[in-house]
Z-matrix of the N, CA and C atoms (Angstrom, degrees):
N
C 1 1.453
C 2 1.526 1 109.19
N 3 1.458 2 127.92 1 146.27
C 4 0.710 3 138.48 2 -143.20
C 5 1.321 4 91.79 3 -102.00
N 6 1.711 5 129.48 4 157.10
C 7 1.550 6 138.96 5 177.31
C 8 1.720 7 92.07 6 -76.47
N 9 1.775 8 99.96 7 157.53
C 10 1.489 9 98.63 8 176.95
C 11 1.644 10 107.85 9 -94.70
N 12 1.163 11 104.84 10 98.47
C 13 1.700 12 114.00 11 -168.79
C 14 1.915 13 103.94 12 -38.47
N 15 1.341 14 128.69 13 -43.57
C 16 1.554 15 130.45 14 170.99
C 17 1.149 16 105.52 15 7.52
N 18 0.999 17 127.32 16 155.46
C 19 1.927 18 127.89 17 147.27
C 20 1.927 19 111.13 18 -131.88
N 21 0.653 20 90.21 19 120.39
C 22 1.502 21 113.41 20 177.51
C 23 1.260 22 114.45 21 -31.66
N 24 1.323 23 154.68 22 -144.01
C 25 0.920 24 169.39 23 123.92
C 26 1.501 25 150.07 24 151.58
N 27 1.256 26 128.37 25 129.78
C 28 1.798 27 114.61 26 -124.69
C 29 1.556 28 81.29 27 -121.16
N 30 1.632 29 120.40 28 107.94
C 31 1.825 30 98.82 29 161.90
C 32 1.534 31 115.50 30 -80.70
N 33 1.051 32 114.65 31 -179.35
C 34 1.762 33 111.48 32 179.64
C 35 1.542 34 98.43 33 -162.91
N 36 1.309 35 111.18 34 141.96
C 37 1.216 36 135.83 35 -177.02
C 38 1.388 37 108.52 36 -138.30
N 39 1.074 38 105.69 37 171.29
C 40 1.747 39 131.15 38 163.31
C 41 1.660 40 115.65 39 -37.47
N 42 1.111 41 99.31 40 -84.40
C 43 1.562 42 138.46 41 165.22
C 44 1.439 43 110.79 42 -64.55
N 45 1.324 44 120.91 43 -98.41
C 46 1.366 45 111.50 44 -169.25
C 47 1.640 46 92.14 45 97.60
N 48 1.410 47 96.82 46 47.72
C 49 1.440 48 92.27 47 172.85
C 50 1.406 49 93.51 48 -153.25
N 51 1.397 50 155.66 49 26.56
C 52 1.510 51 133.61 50 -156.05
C 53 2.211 52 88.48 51 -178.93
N 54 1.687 53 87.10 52 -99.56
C 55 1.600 54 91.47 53 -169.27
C 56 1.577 55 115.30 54 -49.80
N 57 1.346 56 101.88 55 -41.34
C 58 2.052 57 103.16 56 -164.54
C 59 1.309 58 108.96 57 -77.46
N 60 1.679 59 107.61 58 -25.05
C 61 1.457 60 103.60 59 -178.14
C 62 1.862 61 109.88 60 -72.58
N 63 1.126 62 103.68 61 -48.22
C 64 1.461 63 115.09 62 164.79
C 65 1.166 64 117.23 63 -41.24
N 66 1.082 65 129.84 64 -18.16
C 67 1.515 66 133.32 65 -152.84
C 68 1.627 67 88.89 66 -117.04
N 69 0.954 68 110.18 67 -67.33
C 70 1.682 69 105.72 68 -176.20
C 71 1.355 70 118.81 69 -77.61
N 72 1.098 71 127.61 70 19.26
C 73 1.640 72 143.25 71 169.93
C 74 1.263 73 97.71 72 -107.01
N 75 1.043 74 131.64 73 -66.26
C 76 1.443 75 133.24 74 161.86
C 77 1.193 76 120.70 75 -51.18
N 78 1.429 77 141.17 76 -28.96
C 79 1.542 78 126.52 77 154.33
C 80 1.543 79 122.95 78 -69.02
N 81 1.403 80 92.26 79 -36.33
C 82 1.830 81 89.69 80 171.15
C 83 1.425 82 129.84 81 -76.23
N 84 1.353 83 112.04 82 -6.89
C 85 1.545 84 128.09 83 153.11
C 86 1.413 85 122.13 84 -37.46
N 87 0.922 86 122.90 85 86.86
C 88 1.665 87 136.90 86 175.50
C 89 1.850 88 104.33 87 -27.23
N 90 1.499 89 98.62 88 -58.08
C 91 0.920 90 111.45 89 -158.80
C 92 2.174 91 111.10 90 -52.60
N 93 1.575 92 103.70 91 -21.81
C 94 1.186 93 123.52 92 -153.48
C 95 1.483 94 89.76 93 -94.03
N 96 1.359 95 106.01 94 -85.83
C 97 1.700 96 119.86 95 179.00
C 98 1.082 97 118.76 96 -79.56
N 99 1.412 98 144.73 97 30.45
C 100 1.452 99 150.29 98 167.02
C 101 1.567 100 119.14 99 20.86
N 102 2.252 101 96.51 100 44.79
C 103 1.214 102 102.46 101 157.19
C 104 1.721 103 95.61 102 90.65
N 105 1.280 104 136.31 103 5.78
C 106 1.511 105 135.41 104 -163.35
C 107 1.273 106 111.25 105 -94.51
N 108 2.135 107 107.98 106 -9.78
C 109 1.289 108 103.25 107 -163.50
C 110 1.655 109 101.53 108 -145.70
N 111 0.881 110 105.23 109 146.02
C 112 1.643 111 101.34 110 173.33
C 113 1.852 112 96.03 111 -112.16
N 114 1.089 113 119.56 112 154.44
C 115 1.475 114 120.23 113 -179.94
C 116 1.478 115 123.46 114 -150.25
N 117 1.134 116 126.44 115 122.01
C 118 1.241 117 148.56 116 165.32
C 119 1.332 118 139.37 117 -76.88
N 120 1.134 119 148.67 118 146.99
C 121 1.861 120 161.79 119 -152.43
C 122 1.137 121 103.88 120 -133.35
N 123 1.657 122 108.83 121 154.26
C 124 1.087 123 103.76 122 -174.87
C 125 1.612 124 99.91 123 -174.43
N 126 1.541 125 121.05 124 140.20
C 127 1.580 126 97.90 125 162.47
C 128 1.806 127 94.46 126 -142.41
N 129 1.807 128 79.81 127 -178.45
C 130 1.481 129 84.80 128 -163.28
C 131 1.852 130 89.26 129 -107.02
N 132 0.666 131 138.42 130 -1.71
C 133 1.544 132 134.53 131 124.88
C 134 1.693 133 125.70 132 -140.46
N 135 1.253 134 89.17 133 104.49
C 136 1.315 135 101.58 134 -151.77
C 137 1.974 136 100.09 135 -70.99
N 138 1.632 137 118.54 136 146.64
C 139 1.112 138 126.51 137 169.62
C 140 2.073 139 112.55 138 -39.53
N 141 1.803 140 83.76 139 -64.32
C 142 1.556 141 74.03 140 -163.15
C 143 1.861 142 90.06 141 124.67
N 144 1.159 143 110.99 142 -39.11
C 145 1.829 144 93.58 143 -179.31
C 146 1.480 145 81.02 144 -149.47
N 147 1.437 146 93.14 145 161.07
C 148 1.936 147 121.75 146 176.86
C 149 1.602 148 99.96 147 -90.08
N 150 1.311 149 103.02 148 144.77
C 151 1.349 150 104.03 149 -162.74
C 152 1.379 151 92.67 150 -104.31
N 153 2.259 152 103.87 151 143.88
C 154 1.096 153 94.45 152 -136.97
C 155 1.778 154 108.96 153 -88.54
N 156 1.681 155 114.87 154 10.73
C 157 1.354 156 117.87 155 170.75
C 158 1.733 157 120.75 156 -76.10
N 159 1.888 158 97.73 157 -14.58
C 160 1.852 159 90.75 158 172.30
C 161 1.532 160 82.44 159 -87.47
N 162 0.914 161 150.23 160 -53.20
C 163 1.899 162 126.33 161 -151.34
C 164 1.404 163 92.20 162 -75.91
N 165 1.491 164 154.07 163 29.51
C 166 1.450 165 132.18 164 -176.00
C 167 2.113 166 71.83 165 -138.29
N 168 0.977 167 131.89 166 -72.43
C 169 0.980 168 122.02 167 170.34
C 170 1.859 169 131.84 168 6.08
N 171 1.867 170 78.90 169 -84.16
C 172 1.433 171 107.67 170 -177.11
C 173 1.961 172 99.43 171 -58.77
N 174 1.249 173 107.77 172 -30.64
C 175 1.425 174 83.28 173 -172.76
C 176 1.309 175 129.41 174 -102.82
N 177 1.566 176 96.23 175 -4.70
C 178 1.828 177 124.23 176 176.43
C 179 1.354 178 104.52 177 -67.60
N 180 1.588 179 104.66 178 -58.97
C 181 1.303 180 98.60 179 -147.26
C 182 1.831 181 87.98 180 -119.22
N 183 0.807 182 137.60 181 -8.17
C 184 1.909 183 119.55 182 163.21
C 185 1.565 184 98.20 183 -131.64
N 186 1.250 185 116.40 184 58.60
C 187 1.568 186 143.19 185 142.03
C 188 1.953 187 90.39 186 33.31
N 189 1.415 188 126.47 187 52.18
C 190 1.364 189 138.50 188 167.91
C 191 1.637 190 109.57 189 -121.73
N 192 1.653 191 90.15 190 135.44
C 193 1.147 192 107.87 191 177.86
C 194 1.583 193 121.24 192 -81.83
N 195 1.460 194 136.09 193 90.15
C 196 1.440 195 119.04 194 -144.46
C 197 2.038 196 85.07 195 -118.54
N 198 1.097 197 113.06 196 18.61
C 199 1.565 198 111.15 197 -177.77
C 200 1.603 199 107.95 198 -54.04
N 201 1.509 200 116.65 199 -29.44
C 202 1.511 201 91.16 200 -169.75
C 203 1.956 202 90.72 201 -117.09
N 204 1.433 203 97.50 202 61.75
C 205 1.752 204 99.89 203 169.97
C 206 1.607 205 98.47 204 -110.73
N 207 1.840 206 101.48 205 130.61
C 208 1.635 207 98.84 206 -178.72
C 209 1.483 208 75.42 207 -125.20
N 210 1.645 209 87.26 208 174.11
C 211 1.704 210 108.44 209 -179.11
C 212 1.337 211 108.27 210 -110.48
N 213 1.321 212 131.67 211 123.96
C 214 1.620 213 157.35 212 -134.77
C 215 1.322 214 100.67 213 -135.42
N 216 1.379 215 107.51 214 168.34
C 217 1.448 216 116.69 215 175.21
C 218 1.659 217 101.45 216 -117.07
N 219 1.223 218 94.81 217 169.99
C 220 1.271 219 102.17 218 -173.55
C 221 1.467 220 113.66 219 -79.89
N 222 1.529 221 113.77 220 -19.01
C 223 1.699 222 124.02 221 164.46
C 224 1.277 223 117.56 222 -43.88
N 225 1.462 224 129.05 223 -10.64
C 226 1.592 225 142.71 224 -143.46
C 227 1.877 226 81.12 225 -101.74
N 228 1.267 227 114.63 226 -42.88
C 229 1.436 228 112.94 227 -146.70
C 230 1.666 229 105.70 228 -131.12
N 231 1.558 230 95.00 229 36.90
C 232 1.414 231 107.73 230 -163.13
C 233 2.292 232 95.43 231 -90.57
N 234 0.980 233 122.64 232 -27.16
C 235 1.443 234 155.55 233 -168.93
C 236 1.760 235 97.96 234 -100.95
N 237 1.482 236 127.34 235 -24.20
C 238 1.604 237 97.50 236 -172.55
C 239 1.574 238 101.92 237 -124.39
N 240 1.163 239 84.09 238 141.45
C 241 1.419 240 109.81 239 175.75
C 242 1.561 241 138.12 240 -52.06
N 243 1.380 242 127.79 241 84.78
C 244 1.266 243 124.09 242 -163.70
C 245 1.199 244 125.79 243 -137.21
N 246 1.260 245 131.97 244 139.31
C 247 1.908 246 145.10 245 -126.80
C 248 1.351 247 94.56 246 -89.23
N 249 1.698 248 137.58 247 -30.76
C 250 1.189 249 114.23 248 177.45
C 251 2.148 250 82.87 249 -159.35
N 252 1.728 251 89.70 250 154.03
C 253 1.372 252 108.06 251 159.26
C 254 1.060 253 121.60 252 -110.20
N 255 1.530 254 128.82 253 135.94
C 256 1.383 255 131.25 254 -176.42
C 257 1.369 256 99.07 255 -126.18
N 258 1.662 257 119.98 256 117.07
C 259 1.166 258 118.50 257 153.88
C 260 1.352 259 138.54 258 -84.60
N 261 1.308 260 141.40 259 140.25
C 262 1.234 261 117.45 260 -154.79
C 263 1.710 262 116.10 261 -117.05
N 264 1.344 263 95.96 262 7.98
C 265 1.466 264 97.73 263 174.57
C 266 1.468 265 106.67 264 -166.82
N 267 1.530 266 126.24 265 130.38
C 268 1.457 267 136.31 266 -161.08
C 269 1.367 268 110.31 267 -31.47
N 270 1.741 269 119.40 268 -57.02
C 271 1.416 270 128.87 269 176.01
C 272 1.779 271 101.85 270 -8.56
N 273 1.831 272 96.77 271 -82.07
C 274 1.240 273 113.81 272 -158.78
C 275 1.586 274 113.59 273 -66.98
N 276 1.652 275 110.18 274 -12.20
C 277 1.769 276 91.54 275 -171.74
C 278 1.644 277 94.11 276 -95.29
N 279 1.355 278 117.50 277 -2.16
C 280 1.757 279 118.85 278 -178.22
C 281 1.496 280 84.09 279 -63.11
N 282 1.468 281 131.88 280 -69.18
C 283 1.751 282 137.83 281 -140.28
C 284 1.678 283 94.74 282 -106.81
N 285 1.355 284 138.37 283 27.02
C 286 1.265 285 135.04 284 164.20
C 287 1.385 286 116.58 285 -71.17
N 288 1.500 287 116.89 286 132.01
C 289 1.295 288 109.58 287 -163.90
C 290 1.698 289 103.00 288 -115.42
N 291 1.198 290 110.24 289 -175.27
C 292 1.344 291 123.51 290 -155.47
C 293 1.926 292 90.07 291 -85.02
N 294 1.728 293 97.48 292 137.26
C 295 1.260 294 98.84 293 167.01
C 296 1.536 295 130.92 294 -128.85
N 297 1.212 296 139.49 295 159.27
C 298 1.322 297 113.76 296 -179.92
C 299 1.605 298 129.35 297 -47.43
N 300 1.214 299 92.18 298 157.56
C 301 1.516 300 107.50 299 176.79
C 302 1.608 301 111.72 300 74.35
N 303 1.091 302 121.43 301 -35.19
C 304 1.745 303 146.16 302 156.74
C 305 1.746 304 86.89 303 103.29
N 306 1.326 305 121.11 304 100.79
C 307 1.197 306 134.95 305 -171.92
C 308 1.601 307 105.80 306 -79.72
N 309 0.936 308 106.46 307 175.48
C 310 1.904 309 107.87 308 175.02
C 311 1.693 310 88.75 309 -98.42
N 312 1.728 311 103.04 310 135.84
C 313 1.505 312 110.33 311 145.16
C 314 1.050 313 113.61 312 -136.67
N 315 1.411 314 82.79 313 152.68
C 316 1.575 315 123.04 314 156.55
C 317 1.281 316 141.87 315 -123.16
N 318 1.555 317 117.54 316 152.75
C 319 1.645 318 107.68 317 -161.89
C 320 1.575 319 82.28 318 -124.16
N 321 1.639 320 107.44 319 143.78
C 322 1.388 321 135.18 320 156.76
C 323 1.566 322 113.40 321 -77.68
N 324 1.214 323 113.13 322 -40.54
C 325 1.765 324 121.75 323 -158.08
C 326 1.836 325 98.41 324 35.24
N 327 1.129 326 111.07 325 88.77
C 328 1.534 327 138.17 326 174.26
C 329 2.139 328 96.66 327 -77.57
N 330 1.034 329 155.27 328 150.48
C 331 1.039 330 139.58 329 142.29
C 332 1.492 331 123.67 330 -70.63
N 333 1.080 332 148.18 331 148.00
C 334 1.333 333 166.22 332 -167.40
C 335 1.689 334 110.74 333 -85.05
N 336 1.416 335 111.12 334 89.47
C 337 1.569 336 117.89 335 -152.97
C 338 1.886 337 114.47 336 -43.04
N 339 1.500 338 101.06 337 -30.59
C 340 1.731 339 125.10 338 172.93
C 341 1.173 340 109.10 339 -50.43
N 342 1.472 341 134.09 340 -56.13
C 343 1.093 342 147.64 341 175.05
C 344 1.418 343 135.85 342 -62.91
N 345 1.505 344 94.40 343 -1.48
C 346 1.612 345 105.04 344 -179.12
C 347 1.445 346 106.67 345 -89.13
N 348 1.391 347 109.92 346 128.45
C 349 1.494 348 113.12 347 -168.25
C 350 1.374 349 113.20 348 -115.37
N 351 1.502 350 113.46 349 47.29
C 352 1.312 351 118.14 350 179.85
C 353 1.453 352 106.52 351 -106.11
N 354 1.144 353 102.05 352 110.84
C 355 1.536 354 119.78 353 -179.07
C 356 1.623 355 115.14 354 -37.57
N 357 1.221 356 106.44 355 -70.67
C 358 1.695 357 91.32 356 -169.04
C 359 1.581 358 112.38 357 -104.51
N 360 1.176 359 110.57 358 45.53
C 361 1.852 360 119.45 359 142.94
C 362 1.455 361 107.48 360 -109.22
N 363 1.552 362 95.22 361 129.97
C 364 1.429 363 104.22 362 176.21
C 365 1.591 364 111.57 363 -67.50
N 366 1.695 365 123.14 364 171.02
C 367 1.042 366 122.54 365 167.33
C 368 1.613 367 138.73 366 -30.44
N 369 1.819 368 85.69 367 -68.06
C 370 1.317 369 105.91 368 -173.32
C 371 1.944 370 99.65 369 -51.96
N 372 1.364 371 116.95 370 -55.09
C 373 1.377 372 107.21 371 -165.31
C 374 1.509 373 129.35 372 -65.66
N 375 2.125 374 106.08 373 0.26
C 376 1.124 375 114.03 374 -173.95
C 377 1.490 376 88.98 375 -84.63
N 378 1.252 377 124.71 376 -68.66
C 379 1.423 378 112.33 377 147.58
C 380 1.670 379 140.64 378 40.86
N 381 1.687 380 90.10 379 -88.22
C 382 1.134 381 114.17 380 -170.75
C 383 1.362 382 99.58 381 -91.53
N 384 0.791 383 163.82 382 -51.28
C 385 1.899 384 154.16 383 109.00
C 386 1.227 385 108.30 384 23.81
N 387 1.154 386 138.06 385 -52.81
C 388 1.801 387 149.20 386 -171.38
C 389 1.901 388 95.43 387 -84.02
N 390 1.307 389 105.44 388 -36.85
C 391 1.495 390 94.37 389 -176.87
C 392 1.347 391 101.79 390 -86.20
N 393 1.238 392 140.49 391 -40.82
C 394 1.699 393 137.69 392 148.81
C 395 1.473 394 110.53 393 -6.62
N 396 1.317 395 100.11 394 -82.86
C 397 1.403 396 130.88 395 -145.86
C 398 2.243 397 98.20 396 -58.06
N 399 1.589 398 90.30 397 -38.58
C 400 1.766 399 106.40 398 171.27
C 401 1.437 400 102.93 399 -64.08
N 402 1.373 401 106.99 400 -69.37
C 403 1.560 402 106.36 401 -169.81
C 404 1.759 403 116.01 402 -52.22
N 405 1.451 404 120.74 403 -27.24
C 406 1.516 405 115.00 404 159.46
C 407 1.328 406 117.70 405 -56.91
N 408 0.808 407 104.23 406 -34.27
C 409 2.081 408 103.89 407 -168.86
C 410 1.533 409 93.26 408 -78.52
N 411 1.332 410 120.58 409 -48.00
C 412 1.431 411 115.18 410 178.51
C 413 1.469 412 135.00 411 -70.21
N 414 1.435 413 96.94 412 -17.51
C 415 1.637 414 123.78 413 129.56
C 416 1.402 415 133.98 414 -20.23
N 417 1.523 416 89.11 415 -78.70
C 418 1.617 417 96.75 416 158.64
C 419 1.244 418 146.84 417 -73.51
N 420 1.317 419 93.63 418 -29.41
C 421 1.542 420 105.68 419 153.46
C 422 1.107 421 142.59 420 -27.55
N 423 1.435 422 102.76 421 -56.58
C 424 1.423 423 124.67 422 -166.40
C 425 1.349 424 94.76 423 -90.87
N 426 1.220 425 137.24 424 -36.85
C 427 1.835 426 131.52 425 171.83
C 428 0.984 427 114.06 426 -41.88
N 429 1.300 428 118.80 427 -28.10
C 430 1.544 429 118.27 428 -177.62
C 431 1.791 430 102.21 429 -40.57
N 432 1.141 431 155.79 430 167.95
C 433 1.426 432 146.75 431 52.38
C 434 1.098 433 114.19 432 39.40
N 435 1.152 434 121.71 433 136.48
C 436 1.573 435 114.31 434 177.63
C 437 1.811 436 100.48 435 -86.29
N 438 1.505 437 110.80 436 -35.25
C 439 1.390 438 124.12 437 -174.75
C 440 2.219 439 99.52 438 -55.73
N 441 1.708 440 106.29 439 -36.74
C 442 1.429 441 75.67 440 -167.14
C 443 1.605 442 104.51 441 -94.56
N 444 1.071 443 122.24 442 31.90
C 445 1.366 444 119.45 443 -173.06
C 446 2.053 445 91.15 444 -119.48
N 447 1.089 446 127.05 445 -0.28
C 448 1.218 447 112.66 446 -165.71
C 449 1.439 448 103.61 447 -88.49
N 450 1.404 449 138.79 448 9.52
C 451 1.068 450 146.51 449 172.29
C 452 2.020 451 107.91 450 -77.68
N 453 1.001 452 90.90 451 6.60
C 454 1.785 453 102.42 452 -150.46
C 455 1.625 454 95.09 453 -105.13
N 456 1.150 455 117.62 454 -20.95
C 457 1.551 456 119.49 455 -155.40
C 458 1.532 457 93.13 456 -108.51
N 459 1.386 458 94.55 457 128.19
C 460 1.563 459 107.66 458 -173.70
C 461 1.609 460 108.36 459 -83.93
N 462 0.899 461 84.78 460 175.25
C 463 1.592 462 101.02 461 -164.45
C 464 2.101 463 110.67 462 -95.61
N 465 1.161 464 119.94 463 130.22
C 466 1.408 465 91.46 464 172.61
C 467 0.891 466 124.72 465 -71.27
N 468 1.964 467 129.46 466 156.43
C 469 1.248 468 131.73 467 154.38
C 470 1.185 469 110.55 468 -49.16
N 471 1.628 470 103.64 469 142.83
C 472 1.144 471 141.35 470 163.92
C 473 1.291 472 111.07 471 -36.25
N 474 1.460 473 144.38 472 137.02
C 475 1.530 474 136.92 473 -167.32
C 476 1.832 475 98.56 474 -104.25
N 477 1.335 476 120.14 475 111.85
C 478 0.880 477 107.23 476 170.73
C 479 1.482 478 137.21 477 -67.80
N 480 1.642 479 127.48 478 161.70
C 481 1.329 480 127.29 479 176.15
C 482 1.740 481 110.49 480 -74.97
């Protein structure tokens, strides 16, 4: 039987309410990665609820159902095994902690749509700009080859005696 070619992959944010959820709704999108990736959320202090312009977002405008996305800690996924970490904003890759298998990361530093202090764009479209700006990288992502990304997939632990 054949290995499950997938690659894992855990984003992590601050929150865990906005960029990572976006990010892993959008990687698990068939339509995006044609099934190459399974993807995970995560924050390093997580809100506690998804904020409610990524779930109106994700389902307005890239036709995803993100109703049952909550915001988690990163303690959730401290035990599972996954092919690469992507952090998505400096906060979280400063205090990112060690995970099994020792995954590849990488940080996006996405900006934090709240924090955008440009006066005359409304909310929602800072928003929708931050979900852009994710869905390009996941863009690229997925261009990869599956062959040059297989360097990425960790190996299992060793089974102890």
């Amino acid at each position: 039987m054949a290995a499950d070619p997938t690659q894992r992959v855990l984003f992590i944010s601050t929150g865990n309410a906005v960029r990572s959820i976006f990010a892993e709704y959008l990687l698990n999108n068939n339509k995006i990665s044609k099934g190459r990736f399974k993807a995970f959320s995560a924050g390093s202090q997580p809100t506690g609820t998804v904020d409610p312009y990524a779930i109106e977002i994700l389902r307005e405008h890239y036709k995803i159902n993100a109703s049952r996305a909550r915001s988690k800690s990163w303690d959730e996924f401290r035990n599972t095994q996954v092919d690469m970490v992507i952090t998505v904003c400096d906060r979280a890759r400063e205090s990112c902690p060690l995970f099994p298998g020792q995954p590849e990361i990488a940080n996006w530093n996405i900006p934090n749509p709240h924090d955008d202090d440009r006066p005359n764009v409304d909310l929602l479209n800072k928003f929708k700009g931050v979900a852009q700006q994710i869905q390009t990288r996941i863009q690229l992502l997925c261009s990869f080859p599956p062959e040059k990304l297989a360097h990425l997939r960790t190996k299992p632990a060793a089974k102890r005696r």
